[in-house]
TORKOL-4160 file (C-alpha; in steps of 0.2 Angstrom, whole numbers, padded with zeros to 4 digits, m for minus):
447
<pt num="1" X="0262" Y="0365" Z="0983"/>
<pt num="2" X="0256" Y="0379" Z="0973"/>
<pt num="3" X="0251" Y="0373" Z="0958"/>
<pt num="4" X="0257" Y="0392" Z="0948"/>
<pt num="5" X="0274" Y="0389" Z="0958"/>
<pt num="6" X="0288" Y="0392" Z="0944"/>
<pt num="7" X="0297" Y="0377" Z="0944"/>
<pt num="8" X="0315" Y="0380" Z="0937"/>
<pt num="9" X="0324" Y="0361" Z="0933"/>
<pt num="10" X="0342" Y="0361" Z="0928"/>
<pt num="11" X="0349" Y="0347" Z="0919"/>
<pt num="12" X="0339" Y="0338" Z="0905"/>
<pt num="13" X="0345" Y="0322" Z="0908"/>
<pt num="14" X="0335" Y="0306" Z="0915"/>
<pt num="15" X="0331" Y="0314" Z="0933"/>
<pt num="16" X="0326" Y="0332" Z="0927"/>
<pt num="17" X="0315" Y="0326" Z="0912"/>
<pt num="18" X="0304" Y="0314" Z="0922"/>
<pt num="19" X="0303" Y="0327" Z="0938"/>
<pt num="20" X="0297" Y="0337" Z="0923"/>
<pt num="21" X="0285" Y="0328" Z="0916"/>
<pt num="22" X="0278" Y="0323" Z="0931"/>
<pt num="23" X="0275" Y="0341" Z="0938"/>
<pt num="24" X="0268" Y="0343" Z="0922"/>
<pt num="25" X="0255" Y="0329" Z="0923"/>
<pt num="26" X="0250" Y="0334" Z="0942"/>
<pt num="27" X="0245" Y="0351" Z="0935"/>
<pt num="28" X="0260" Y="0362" Z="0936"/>
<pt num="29" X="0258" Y="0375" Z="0926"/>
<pt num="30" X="0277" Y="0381" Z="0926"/>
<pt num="31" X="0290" Y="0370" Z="0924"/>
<pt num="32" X="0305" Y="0375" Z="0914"/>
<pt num="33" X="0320" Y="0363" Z="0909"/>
<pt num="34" X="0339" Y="0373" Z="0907"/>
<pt num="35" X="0351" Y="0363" Z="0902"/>
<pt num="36" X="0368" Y="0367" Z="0886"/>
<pt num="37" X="0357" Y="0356" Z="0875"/>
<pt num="38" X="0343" Y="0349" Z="0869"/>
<pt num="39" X="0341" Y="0332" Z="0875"/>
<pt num="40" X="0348" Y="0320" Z="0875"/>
<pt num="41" X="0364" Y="0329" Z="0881"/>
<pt num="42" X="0377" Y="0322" Z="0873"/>
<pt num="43" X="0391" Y="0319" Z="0886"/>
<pt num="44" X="0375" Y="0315" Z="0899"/>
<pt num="45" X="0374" Y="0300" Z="0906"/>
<pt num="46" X="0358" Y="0297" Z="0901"/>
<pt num="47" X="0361" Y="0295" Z="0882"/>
<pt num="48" X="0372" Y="0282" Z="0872"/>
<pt num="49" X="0365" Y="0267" Z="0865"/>
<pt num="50" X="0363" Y="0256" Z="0879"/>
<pt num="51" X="0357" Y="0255" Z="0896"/>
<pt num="52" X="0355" Y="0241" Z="0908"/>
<pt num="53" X="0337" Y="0236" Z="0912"/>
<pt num="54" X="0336" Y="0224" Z="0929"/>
<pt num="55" X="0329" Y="0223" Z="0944"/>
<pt num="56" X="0342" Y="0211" Z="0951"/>
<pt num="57" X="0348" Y="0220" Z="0967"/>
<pt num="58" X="0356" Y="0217" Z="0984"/>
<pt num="59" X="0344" Y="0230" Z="0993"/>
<pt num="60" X="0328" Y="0226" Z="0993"/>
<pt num="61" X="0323" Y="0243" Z="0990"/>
<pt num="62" X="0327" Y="0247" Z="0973"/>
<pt num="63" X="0324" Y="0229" Z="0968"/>
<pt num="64" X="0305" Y="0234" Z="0971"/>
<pt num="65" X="0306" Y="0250" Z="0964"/>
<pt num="66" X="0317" Y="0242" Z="0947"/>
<pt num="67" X="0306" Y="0229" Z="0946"/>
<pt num="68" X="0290" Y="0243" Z="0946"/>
<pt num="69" X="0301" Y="0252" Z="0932"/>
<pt num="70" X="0306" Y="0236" Z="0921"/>
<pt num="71" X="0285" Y="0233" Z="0921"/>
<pt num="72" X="0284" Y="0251" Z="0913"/>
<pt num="73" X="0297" Y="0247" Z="0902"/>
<pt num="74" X="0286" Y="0237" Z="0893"/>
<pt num="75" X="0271" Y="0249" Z="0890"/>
<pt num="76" X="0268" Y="0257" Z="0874"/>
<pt num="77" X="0277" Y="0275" Z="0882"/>
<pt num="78" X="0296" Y="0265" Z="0884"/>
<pt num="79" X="0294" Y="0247" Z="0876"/>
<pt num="80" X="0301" Y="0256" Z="0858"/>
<pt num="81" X="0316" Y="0260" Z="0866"/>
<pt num="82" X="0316" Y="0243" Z="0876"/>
<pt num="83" X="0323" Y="0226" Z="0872"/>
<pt num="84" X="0320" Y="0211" Z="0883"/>
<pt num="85" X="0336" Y="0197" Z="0884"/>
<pt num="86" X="0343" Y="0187" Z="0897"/>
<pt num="87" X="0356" Y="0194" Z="0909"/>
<pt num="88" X="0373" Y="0183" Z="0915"/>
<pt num="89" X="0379" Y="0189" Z="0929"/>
<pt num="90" X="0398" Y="0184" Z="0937"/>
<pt num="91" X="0410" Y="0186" Z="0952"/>
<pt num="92" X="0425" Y="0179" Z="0952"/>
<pt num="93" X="0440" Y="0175" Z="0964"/>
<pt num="94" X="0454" Y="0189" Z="0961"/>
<pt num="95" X="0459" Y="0199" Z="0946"/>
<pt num="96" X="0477" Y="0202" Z="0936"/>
<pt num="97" X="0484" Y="0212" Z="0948"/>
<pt num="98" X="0471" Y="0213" Z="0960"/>
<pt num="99" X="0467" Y="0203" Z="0976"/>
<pt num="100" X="0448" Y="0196" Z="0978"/>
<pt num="101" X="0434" Y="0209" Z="0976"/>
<pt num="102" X="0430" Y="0205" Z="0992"/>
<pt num="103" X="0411" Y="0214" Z="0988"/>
<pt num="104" X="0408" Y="0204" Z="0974"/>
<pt num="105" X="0402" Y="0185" Z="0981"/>
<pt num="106" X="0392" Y="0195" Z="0995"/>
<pt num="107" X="0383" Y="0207" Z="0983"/>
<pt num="108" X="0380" Y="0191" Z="0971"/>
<pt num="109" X="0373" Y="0182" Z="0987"/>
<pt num="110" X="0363" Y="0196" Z="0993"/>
<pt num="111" X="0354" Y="0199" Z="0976"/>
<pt num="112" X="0348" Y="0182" Z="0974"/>
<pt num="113" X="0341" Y="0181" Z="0990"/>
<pt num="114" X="0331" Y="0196" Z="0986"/>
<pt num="115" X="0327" Y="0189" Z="0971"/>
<pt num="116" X="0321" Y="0175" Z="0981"/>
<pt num="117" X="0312" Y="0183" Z="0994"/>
<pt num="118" X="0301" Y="0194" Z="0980"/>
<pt num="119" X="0295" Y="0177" Z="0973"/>
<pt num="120" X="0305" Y="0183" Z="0957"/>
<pt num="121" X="0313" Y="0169" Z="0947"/>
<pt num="122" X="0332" Y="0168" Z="0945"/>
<pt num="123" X="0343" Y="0154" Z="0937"/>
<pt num="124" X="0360" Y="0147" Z="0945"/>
<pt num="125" X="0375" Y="0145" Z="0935"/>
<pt num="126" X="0389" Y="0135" Z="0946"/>
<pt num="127" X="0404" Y="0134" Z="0933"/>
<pt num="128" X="0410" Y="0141" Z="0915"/>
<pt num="129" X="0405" Y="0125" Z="0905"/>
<pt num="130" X="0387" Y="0128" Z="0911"/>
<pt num="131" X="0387" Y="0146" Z="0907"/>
<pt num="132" X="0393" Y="0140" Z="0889"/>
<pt num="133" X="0380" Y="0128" Z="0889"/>
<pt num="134" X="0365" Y="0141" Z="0889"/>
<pt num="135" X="0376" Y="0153" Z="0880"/>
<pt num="136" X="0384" Y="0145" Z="0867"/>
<pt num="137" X="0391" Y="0163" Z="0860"/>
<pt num="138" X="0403" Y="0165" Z="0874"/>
<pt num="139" X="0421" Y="0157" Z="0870"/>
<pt num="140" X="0431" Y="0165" Z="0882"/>
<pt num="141" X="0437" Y="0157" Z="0899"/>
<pt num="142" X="0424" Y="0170" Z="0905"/>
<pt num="143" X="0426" Y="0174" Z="0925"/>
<pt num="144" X="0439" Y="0163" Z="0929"/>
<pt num="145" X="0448" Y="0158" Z="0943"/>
<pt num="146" X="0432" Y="0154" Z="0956"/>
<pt num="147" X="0417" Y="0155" Z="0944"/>
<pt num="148" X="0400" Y="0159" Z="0950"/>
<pt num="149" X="0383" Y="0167" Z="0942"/>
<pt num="150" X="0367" Y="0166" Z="0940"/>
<pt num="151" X="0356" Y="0175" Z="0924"/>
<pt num="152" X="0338" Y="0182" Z="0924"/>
<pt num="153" X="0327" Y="0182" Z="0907"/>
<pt num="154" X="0317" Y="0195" Z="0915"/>
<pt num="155" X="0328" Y="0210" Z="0909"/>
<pt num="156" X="0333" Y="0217" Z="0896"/>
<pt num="157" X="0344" Y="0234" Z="0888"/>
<pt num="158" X="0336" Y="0254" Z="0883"/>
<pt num="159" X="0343" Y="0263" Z="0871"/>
<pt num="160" X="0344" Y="0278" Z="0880"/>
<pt num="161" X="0347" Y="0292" Z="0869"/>
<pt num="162" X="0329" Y="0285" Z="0860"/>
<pt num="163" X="0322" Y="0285" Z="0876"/>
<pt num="164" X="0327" Y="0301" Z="0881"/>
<pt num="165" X="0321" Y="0310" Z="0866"/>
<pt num="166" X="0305" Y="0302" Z="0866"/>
<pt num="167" X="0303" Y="0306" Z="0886"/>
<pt num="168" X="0308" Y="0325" Z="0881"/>
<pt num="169" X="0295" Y="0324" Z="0868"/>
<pt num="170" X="0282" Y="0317" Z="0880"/>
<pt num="171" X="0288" Y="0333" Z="0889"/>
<pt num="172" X="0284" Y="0348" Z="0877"/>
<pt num="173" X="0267" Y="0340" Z="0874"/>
<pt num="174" X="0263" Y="0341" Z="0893"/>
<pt num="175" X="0269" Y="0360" Z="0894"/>
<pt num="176" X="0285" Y="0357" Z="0898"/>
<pt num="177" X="0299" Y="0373" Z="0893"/>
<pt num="178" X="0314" Y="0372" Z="0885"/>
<pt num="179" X="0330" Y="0385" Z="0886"/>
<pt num="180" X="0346" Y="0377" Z="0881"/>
<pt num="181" X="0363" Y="0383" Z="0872"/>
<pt num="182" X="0369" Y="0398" Z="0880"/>
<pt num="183" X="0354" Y="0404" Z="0885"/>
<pt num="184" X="0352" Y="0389" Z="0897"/>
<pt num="185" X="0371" Y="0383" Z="0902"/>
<pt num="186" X="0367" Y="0386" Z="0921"/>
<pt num="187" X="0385" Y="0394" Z="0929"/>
<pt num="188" X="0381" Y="0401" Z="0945"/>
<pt num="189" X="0365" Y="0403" Z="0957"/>
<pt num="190" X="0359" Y="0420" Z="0963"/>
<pt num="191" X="0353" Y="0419" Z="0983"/>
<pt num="192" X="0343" Y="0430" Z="0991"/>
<pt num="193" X="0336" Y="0431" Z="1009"/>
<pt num="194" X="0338" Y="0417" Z="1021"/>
<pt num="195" X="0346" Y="0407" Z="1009"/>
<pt num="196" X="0333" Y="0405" Z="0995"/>
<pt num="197" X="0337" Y="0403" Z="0977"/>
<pt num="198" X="0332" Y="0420" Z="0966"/>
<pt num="199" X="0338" Y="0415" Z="0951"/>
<pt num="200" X="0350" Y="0406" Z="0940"/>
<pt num="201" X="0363" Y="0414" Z="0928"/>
<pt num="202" X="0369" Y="0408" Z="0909"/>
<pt num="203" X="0385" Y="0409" Z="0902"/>
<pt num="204" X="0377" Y="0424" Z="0889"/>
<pt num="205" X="0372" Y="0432" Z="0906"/>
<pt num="206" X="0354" Y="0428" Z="0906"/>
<pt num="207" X="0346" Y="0429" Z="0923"/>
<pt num="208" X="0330" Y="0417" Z="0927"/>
<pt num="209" X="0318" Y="0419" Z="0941"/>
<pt num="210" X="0307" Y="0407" Z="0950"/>
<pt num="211" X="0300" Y="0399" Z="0965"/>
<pt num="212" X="0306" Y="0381" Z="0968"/>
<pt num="213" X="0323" Y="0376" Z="0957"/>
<pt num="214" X="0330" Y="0359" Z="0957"/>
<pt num="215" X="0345" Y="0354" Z="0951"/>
<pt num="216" X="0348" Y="0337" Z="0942"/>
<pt num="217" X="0364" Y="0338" Z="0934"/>
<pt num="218" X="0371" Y="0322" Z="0938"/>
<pt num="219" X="0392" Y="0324" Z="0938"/>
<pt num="220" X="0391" Y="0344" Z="0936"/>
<pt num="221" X="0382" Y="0346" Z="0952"/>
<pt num="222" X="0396" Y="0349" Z="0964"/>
<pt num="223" X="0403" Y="0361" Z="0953"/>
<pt num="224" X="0387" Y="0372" Z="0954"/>
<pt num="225" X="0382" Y="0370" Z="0973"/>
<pt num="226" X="0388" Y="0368" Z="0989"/>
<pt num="227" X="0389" Y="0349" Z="0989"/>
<pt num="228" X="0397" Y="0347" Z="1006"/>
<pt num="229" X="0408" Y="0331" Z="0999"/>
<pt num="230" X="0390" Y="0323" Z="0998"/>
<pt num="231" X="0396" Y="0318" Z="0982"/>
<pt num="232" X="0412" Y="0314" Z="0968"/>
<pt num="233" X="0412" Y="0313" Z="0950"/>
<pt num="234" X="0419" Y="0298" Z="0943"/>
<pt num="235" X="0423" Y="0293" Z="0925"/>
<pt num="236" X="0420" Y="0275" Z="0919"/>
<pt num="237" X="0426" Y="0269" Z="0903"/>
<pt num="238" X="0415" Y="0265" Z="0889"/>
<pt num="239" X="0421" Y="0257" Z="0871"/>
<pt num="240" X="0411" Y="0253" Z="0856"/>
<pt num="241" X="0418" Y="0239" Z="0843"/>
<pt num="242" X="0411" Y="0241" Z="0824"/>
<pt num="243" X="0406" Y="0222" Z="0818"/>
<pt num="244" X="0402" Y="0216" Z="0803"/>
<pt num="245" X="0387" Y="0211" Z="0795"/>
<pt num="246" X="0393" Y="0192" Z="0796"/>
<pt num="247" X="0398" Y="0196" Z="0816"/>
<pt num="248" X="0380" Y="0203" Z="0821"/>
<pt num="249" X="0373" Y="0189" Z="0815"/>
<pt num="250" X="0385" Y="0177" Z="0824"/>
<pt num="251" X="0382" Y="0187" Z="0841"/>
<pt num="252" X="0365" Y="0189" Z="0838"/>
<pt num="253" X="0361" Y="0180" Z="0855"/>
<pt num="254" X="0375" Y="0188" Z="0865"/>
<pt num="255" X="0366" Y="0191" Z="0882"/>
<pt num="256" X="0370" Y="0207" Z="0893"/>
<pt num="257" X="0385" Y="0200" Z="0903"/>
<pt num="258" X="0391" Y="0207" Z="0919"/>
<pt num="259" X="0407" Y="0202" Z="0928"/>
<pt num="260" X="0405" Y="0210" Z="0949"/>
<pt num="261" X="0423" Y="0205" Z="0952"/>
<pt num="262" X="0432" Y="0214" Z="0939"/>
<pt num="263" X="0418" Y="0229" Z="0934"/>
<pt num="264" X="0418" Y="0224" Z="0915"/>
<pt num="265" X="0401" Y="0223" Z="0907"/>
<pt num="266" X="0395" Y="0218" Z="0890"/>
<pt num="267" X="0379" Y="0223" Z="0879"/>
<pt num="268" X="0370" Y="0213" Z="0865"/>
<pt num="269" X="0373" Y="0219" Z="0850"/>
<pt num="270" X="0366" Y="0235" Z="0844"/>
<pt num="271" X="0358" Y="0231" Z="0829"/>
<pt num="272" X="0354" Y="0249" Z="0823"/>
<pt num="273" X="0374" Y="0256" Z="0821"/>
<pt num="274" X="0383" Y="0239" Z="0823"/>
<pt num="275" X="0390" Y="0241" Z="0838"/>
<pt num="276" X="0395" Y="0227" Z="0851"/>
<pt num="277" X="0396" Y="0239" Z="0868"/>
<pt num="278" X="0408" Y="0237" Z="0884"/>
<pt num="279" X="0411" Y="0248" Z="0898"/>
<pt num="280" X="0418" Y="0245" Z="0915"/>
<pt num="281" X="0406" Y="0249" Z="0929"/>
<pt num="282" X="0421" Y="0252" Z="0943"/>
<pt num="283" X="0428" Y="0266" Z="0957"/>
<pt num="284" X="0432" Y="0275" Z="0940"/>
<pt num="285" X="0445" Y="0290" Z="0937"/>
<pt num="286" X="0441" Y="0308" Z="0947"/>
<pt num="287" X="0445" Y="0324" Z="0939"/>
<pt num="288" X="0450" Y="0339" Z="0951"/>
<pt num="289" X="0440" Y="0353" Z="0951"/>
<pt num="290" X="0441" Y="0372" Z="0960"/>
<pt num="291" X="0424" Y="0369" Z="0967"/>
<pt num="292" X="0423" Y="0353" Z="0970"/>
<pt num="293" X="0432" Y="0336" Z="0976"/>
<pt num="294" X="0429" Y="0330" Z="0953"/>
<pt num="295" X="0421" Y="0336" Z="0941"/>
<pt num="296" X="0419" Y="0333" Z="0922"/>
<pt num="297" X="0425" Y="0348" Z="0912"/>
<pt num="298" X="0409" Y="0357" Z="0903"/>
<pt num="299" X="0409" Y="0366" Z="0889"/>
<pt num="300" X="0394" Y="0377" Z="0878"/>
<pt num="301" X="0395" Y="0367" Z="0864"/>
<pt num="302" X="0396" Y="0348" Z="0871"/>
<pt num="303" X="0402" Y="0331" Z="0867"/>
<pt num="304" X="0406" Y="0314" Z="0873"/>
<pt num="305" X="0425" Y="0313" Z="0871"/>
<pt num="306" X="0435" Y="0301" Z="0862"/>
<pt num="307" X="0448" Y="0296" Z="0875"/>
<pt num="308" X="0451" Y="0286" Z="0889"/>
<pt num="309" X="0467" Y="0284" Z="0901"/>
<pt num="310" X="0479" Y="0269" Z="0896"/>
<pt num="311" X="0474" Y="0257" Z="0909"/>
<pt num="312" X="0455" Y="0258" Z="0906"/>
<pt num="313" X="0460" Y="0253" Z="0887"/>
<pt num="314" X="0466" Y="0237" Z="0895"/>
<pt num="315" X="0454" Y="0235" Z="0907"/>
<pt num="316" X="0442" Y="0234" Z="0893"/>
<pt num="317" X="0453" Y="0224" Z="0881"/>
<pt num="318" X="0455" Y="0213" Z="0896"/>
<pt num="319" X="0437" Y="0212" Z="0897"/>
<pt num="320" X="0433" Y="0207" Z="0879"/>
<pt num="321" X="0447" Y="0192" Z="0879"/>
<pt num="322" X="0439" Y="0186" Z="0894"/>
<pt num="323" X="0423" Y="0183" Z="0885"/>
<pt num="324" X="0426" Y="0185" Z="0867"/>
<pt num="325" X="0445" Y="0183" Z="0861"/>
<pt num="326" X="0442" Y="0185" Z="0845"/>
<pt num="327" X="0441" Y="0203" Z="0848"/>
<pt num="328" X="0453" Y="0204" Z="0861"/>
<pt num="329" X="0465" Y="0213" Z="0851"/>
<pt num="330" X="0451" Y="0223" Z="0837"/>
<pt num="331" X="0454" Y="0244" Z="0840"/>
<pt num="332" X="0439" Y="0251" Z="0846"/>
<pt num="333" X="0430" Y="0261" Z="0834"/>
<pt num="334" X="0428" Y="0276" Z="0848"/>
<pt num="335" X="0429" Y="0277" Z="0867"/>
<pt num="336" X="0424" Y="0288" Z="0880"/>
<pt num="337" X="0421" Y="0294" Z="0899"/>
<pt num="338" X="0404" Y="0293" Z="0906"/>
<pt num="339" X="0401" Y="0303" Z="0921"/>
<pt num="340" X="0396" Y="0296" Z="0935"/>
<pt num="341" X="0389" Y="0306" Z="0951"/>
<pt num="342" X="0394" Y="0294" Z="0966"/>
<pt num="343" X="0387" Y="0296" Z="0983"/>
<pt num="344" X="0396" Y="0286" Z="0998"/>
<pt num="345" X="0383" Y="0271" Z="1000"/>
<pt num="346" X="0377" Y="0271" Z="0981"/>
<pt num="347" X="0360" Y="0278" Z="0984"/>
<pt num="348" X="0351" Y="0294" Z="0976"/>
<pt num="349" X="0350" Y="0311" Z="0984"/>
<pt num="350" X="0332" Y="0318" Z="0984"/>
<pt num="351" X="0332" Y="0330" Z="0994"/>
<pt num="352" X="0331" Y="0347" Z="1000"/>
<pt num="353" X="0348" Y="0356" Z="1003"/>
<pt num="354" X="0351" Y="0360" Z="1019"/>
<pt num="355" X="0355" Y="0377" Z="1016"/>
<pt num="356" X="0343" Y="0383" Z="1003"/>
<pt num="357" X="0324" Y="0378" Z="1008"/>
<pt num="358" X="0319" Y="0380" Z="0992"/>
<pt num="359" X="0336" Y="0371" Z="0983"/>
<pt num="360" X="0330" Y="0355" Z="0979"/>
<pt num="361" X="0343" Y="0342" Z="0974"/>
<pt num="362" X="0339" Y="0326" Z="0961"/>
<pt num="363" X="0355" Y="0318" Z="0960"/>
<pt num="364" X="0367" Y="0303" Z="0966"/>
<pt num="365" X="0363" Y="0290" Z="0950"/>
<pt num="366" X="0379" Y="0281" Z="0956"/>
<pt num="367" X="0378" Y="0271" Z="0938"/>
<pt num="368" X="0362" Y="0262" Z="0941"/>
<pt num="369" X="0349" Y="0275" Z="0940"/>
<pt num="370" X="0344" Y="0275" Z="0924"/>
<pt num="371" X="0333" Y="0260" Z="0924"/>
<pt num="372" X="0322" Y="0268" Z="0934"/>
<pt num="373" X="0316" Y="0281" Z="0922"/>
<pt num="374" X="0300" Y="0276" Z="0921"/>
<pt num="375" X="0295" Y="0280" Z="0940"/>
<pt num="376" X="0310" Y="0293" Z="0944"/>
<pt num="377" X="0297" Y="0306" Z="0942"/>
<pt num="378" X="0287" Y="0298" Z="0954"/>
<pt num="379" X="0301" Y="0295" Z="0967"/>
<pt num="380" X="0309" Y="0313" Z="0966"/>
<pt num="381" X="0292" Y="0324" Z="0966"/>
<pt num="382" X="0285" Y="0311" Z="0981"/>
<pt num="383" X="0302" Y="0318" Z="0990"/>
<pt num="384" X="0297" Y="0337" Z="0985"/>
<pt num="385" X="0281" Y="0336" Z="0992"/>
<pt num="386" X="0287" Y="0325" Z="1007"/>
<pt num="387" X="0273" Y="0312" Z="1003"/>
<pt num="388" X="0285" Y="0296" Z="1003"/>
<pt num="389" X="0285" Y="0286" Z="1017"/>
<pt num="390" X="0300" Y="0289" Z="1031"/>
<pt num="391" X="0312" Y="0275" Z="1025"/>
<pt num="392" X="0313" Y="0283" Z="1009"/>
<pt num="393" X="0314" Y="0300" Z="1012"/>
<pt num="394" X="0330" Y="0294" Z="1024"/>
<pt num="395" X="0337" Y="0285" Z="1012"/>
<pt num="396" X="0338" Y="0297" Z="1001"/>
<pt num="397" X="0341" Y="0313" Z="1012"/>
<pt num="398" X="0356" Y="0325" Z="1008"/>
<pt num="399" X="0373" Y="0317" Z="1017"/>
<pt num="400" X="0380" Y="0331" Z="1027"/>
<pt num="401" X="0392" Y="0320" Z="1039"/>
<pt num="402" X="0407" Y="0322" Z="1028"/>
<pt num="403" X="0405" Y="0342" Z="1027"/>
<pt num="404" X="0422" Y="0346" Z="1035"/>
<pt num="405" X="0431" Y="0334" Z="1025"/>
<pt num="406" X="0431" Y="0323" Z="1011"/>
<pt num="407" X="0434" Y="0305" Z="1016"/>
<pt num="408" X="0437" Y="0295" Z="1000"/>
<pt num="409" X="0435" Y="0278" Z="1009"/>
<pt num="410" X="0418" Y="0284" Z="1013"/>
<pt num="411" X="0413" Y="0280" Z="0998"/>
<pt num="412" X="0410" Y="0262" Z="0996"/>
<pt num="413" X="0394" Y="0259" Z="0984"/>
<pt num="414" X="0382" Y="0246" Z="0986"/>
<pt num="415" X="0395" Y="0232" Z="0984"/>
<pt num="416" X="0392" Y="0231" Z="0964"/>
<pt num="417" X="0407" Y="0238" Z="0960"/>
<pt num="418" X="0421" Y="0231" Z="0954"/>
<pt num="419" X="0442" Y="0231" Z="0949"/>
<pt num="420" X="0455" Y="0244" Z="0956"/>
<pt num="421" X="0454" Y="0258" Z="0968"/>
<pt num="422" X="0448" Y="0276" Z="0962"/>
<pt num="423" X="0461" Y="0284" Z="0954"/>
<pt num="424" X="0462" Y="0305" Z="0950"/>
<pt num="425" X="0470" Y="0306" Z="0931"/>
<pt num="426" X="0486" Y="0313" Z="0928"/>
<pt num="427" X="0488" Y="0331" Z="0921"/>
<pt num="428" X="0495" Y="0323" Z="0905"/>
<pt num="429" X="0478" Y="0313" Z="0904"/>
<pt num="430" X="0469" Y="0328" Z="0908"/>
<pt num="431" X="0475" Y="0338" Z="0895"/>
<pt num="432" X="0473" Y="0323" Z="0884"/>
<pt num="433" X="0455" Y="0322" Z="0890"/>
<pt num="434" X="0452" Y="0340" Z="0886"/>
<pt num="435" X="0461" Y="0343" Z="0869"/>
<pt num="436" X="0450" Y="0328" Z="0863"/>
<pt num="437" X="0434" Y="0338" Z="0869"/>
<pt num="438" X="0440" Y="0353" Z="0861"/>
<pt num="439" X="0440" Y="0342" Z="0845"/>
<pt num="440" X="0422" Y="0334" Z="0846"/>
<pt num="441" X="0415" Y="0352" Z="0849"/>
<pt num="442" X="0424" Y="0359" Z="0837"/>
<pt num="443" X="0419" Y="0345" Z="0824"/>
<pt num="444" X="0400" Y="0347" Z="0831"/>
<pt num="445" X="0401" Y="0367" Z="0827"/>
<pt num="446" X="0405" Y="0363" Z="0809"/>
<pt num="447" X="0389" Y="0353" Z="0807"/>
């Protein structure tokens, strides 16, 4: 590639700021970053105060590639944002409500025996006692009926919004540009002769040129091209519990705990704000869109909305009693939607679109990509250049077999999903969802 090619990245999040940086680093000498705000984007899926770190992984593939990250996370560039604890993780035999996640055992199984098979240590746990046994802090009847786990001590939690500032940093000091607000809220792309990009346009109407653009905007990304059902935005439920000074120091040796069968997953206290952290990494809620199968709403001045639908309360709720009963009935200081970008098998796109040769499309995180942020930039600009090795560049090639028609049973994940079916919200939790954004932006435009 030329290295005076203008390189025109939309979406600031965890895959366009280390494709950044790493053009950047190779000598590219132009390479601009749009996005509505300066990282980290508040309603992205990169930034919140958590994020798992593990390389515990069905497919050996990204079990190599996590476990390459998670060595980087404790370097001097990520280790401030990094904190090493154990990780439980739990399937169970059914759900209220739900029959067996039949996934579950078999993603369990399948991890450990990559685990095994990369000489990486992992640690059985057979029944609840022994889980309360090595963590004493968990009094719930935990993933009950037909328990089953194992933990790893070699993993660990980022705080993500830090990391993603100080990977936006690294940025600016390598060269990198920045236009955000209106002037870099991409809304439509401008095509030109057999099918190449020309430019982007911005909400004030700002036209930008270039050679090469590639477009990492996580959920948003169907929305803005011709994604060809390659793709749906789902919404996951998040809450955050405020504890007291006396309860951090009692949960000071909470582990990350993840249940497959059921989706719930729980953080170790977040010492900095006081927040004990859970969120459901499930099939999630969709939310219709003209363009697209889902998309969350957008908006210039943006913000992580304080709402979720009435069963994802429960599910969380459900979640925490299973665990920690004592807060089983506390009210969650906030809540809110994080965005996933789903592809039918789980794995990223990093690809060319088939349409546009010089489109390039760094998306698909499917809830597990940001780990990797430490070798992303790596992965995705070894896929522009076409310098990874076959396997990869298949892997992560740009689905067009659903192009005709959507087909939601397609999209099945890696197996690491779990509770109810995908669900599209109601108009009356769709206008809940958006008068509540209304309000954050608003409440943001006043600061």
């Amino acid at each position: 590639m030329n290295k005076n090619d203008g390189f025109i990245i939309i979406g600031a999040g965890a895959f366009g700021l280390s494709t950044a940086l790493r053009l950047a680093q190779d000598g590219h000498t132009s390479v601009t970053v749009l996005d509505r705000c300066m990282p980290p984007v508040p309603d992205g899926s990169s930034n919140d105060i958590s994020r798992i770190i593990r390389f515990d992984y069905g497919d050996p593939v990204y079990a190599q590639i996590a476990k390459e990250a998670y060595d980087l996370w404790k370097t001097t560039e990520y280790s401030e944002a990094f904190h090493q604890t154990p990780c439980l993780w739990v399937s169970q035999e059914g759900t209220p409500g739900r029959p067996v996640q039949a996934g579950a055992a078999g993603y369990t199984r399948r991890t450990r025996q990559v685990l095994t098979e990369m000489g990486q240590e992992w640690h059985a746990v057979s029944s609840v006692e022994e889980a309360k046994k090595r963590f004493p802090v968990l009094s719930g009847k935990l993933a009950t009926p037909g328990f089953d786990g194992f933990y790893n001590t070699n993993a660990g939690w980022a705080d993500a919004g830090l990391a993603i500032q100080r990977l936006a940093s690294r940025c600016v000091a390598a060269g990198v540009s920045f236009i955000t607000g209106p002037n870099g809220h991409v809304v439509e792309f401008e095509y030109g002769q057999n099918g190449r990009v020309d430019a982007v346009r911005t909400l004030n109407g700002n036209r930008i040129t270039g050679n090469r653009f590639i477009v990492a905007t996580g959920a948003w990304t169907a929305s803005l091209i011709p994604s060809w059902n390659s793709m749906v935005a789902a919404g996951q439920v998040v809450g955050w519990l405020r504890l007291t000074p006396e309860e951090m120091i009692r949960l000071k040796d909470l582990p990350i705990y993840f249940n497959f069968s059921t989706g719930f997953f729980c953080f170790p206290i977040h010492e900095a704000t006081g927040y004990l952290k859970v969120a459901v990494h499930g099939f999630g809620y969709t939310s219709p869109h003209p363009k697209a199968v889902s998309a969350p709403p957008s908006s210039a001045v943006s913000a992580r909305t304080n709402f979720i639908p009435a069963d994802g309360m429960e599910r969380l709720l459900a979640g925490l009693r299973d665990i920690l009963p004592e807060f089983g009935e506390r009210e969650f200081e906030k809540v809110g939607l994080c965005w996933y970008n789903d592809t039918p098998t789980g794995d990223f796109i990093f690809d060319y679109h088939p349409e546009h040769k010089n489109l390039f499309i760094a998306t698909g995180g499917s809830g597990h990509a940001f780990k990797f942020l430490p070798v992303l930039g790596k992965y995705i600009v070894g896929s522009i250049e076409r310098k990874l090795p076959s396997e990869l560049l298949d892997k992560w090639k740009f689905p067009t077999q659903f192009r005709e028609m959507f087909q939601e049973n397609a999209f099945h994940g890696d197996g690491s999903r779990g509770g109810p079916e995908r669900r599209e919200m109601t108009p009356q939790e769709r206008e809940m969802y958006t008068a509540a954004m209304t309000s954050a932006s608003v409440r943001i435009s006043k600061i």
